[in-house]
N, C-alpha and C positions, 0 to 999 in steps of 0.2 A: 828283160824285166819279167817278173814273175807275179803276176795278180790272181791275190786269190780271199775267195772269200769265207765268212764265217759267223758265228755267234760274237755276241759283242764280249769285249774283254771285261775283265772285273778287278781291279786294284781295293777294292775296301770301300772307300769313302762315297765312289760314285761310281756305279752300278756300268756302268759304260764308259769310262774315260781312260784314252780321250777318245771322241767317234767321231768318225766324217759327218761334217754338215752343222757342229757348236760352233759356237763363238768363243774364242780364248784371244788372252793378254799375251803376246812372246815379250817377258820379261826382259829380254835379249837387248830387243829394239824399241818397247814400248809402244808395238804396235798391234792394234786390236784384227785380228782377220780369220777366217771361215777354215775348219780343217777342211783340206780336199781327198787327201792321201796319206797312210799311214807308213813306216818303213821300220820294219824292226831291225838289230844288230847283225845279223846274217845279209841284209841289201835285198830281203824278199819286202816288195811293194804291197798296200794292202787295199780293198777299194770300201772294207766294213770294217767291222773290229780285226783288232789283231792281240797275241796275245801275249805279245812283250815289246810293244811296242817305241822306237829307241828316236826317232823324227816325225815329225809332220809336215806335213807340206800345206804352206799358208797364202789362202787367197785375201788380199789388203781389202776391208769392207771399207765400200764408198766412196773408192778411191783406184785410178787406174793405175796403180803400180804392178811392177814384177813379183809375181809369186818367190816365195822364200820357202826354205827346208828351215825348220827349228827343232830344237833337244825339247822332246816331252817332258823332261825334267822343271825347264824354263815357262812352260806354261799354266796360265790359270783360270778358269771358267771364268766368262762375260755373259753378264744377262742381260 
C-alpha cells in the first residue's frame, strides 16, 4: 500500500471533494459515514486529498459497523 500525501483535490463545485474527515451519503447503501481514506484508479491509497480520486473508504457515524470502500461517484456531502 502506497500513502501518500498532498494539497487537497479540486473537482469544481467544492474546493476539496471529497476529503478525509466530511461527512457524505454513499448513495450505494444509504448510509451516512465519515471519509477515512481515499483510493484512486491506479490502487495508490491516499491519507489527504488526492487528485483523482476513484473510492473511499467509509467509517459508519454512530454506529459500530464494518468500514466500507465506496465509488466517489456515489457519494454526496452531509451536513
Amino acid at each position: 500500500m502506497t500513502t501518500t500525501t498532498g494539497g487537497p483535490a479540486s473537482t469544481g463545485a467544492f474546493p476539496s471533494w471529497p476529503a478525509v474527515g466530511i461527512r457524505v451519503l454513499d448513495t450505494g447503501t444509504g448510509r451516512v459515514g465519515v471519509v477515512l481514506l481515499l483510493r484512486d484508479a491506479s490502487g495508490k491509497v491516499y491519507t489527504e486529498g488526492a487528485g483523482r480520486p476513484a473510492r473511499a473508504l467509509l467509517r459508519c457515524e454512530g454506529r459500530r459497523e464494518p468500514r466500507w470502500w465506496a465509488e466517489v461517484g456515489g457519494l454526496r456531502s452531509v451536513r
